[in-house]
C-alpha positions in Angstrom: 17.4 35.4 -59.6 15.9 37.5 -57.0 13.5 35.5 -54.6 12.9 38.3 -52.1 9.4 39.8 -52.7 10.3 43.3 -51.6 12.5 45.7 -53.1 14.5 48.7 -50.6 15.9 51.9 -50.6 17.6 54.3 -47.7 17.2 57.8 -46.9 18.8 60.1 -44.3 18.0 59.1 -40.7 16.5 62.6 -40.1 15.5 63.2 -43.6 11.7 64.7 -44.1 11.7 64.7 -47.7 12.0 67.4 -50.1 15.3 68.7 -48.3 13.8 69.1 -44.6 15.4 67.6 -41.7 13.7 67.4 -38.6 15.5 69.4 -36.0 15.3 67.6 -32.8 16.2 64.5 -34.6 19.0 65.7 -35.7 20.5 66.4 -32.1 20.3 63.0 -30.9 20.9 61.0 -34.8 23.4 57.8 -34.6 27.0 58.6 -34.4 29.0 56.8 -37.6 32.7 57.4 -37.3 35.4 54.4 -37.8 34.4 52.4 -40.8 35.9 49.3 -41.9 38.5 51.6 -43.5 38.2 54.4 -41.2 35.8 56.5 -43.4 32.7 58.0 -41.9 29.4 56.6 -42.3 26.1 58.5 -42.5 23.0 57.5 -40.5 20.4 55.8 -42.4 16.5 54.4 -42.2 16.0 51.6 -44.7 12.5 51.1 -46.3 10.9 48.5 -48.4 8.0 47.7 -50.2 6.6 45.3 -52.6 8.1 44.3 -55.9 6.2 44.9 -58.7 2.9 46.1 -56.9 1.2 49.0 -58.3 0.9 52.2 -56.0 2.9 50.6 -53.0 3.6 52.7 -50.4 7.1 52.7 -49.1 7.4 52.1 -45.1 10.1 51.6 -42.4 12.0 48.6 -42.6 15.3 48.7 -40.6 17.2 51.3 -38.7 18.7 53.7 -38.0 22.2 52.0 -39.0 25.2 53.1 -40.3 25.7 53.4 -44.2 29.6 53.1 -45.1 28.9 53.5 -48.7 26.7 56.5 -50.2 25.6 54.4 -53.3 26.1 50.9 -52.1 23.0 50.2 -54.6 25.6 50.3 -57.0 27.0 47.4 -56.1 24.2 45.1 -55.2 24.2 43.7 -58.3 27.4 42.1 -58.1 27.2 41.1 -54.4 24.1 39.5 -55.2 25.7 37.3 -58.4 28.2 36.0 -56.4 26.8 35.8 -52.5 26.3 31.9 -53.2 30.1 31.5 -54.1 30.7 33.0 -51.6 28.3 31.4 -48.7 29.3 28.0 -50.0 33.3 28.6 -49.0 32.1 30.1 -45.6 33.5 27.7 -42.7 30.1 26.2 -41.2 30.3 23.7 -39.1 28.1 20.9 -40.5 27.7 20.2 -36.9 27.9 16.5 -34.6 27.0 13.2 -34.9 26.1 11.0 -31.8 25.1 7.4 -32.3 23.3 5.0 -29.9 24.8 2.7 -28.7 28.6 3.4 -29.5 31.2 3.2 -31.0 29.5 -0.2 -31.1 26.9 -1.9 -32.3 24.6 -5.0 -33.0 24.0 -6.4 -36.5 20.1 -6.2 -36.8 19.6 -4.3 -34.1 18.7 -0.5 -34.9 21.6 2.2 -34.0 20.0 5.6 -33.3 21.7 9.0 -34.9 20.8 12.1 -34.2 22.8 15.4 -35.3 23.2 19.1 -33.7 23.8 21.8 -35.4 22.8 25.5 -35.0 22.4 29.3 -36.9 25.7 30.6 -37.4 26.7 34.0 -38.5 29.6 35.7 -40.2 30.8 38.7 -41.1 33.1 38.8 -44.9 33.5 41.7 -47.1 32.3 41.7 -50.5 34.0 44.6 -53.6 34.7 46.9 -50.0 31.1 46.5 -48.8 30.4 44.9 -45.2 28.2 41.9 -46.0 26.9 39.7 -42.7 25.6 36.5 -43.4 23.3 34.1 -41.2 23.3 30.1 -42.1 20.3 28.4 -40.7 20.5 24.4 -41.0 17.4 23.2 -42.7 17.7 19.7 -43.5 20.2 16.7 -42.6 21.4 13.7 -45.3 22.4 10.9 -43.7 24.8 8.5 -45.3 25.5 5.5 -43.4 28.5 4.0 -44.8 27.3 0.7 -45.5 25.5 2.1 -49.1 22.5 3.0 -47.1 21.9 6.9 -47.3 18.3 8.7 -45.7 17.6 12.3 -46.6 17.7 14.8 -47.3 14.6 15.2 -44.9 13.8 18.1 -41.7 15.0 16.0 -39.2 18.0 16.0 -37.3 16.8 13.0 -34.9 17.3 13.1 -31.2 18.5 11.3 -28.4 16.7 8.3 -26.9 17.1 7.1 -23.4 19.6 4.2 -22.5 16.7 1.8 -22.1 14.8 2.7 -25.4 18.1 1.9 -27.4 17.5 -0.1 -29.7 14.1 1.1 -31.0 13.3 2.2 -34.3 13.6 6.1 -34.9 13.1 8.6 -37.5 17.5 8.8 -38.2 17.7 5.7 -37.1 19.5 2.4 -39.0 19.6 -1.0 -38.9 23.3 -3.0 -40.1 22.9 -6.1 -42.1 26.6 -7.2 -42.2 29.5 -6.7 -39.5 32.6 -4.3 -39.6 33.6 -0.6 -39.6 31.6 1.8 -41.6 32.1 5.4 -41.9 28.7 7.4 -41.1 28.8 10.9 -42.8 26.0 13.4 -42.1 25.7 16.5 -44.4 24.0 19.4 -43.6 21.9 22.1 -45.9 21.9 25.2 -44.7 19.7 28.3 -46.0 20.6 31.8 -45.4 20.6 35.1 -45.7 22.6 38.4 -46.4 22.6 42.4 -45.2 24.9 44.8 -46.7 25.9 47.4 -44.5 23.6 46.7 -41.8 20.5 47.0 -44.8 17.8 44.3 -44.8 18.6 40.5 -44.8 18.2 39.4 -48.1 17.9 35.7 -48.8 20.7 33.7 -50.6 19.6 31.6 -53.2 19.3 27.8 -53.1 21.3 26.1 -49.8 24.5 25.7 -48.9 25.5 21.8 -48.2 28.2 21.1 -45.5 29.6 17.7 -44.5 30.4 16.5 -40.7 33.7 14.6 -40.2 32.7 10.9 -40.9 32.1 9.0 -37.3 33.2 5.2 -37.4 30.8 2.8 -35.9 31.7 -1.0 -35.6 29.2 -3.1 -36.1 29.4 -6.5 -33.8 27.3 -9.5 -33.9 25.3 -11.2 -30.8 25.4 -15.1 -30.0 22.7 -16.9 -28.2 23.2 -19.9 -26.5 21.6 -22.5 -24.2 22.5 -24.7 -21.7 21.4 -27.2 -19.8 23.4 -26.6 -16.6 22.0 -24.9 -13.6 24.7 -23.2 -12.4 23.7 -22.7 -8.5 23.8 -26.4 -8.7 27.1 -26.7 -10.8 29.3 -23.8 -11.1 31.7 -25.2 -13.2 29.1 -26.1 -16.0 29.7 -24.8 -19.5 28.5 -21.1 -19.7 28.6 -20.0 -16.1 30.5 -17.5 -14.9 32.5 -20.6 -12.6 33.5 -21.9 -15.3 35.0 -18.8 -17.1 36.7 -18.0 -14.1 38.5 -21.0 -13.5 40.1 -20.9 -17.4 
């Protein structure tokens, strides 16, 4: 299913319509030698317009580039069946997972995550056409390894300074039971596709790429009072005398 609202088309970089060229712009017209097979290109403006618009007028959208392929509208078609296959076995990096405090923690106490992760871009080749595809993270799932999982949702949380951790935050989680627990943060990741340097076209749905779990271990706290003072007994149970001495 085709989501973008415009459709496109290319013509000659110098091209005035019914067979004119303009002169002067033919003198200083992009260079397209050394293709990806070491054909020559031909320079080209691309132009869009609405889809399915009455009387729309076609205008300028992107160029001049270099077009490796005469009829690469040929092949659209099939690029654009199987651009999602393809953008889901692309190598994007889900991106990093920091927690706060770590790698330990307090039962109870609320452990902030936060993720980073950025636009990527690649370049693949798709039935002999160049195809360049930009990822764009959109939205972070959070799965916290102890059954809890948070998303997917916009945020990818931030950091919190030393003496706010501990506070409650948008990514953040709280641990009802002790131990090791594997926190996994996945990624979705929208994007979009130009062939032969034509208009980005947008892939459908997202993409959904996983970060390599992060173990946190989850401690508990003990409070205790005594009735020493230790400036008058160092020795007494709980102060630091008295751990020295053992």
């Amino acid at each position: 299913m085709n989501t973008d609202p415009n459709e496109y088309k290319y013509e000659l970089q110098c091209h005035l319509g019914g067979g004119d060229f303009d002169t002067p712009c033919l003198g200083r017209q992009l260079e397209c030698k050394d293709g990806a097979d070491g054909e020559d290109g031909i320079p080209v403006m691309w132009l869009s317009r609405p889809r399915g618009v009455p009387g729309a007028v076609w205008a300028h959208h992107s160029g001049p580039t270099c077009l490796y392929d005469a009829a690469p509208e040929d092949l659209l078609p099939r690029i654009a069946a199987d651009i999602q296959r393809e953008f889901q076995n692309l190598p994007i990096n889900a991106g990093t997972v920091t927690a706060q405090p770590s790698p330990h923690t307090l039962r109870g106490a609320e452990t902030n995550f936060y993720a980073e992760a950025v636009e990527q871009q690649f370049d693949i080749t798709m039935f002999g056409q160049a195809v360049h595809v930009v990822a764009t993270p959109v939205q972070y799932t959070w799965n916290y390894g102890d059954g809890t999982v948070f998303g997917p949702q916009p945020s990818m949380g931030g950091p919190l300074p030393q003496d706010r951790w501990g506070e409650k935050t948008r990514t953040s989680h709280a641990y009802g039971q002790t131990g090791d627990f594997q926190v996994v943060l996945t990624t979705s990741f929208q994007g979009t596709y130009s062939v032969n340097a034509g208009p980005p076209l947008p892939i459908p749905g997202q993409g959904q790429f996983s970060a390599p779990p992060q173990t946190v271990s989850v401690w508990r706290s003990l409070t205790r009072n005594y009735a020493d003072d230790c400036n008058a007994n160092p020795q007494g149970q709980g102060c630091p005398g008295a751990a020295a001495s053992r």
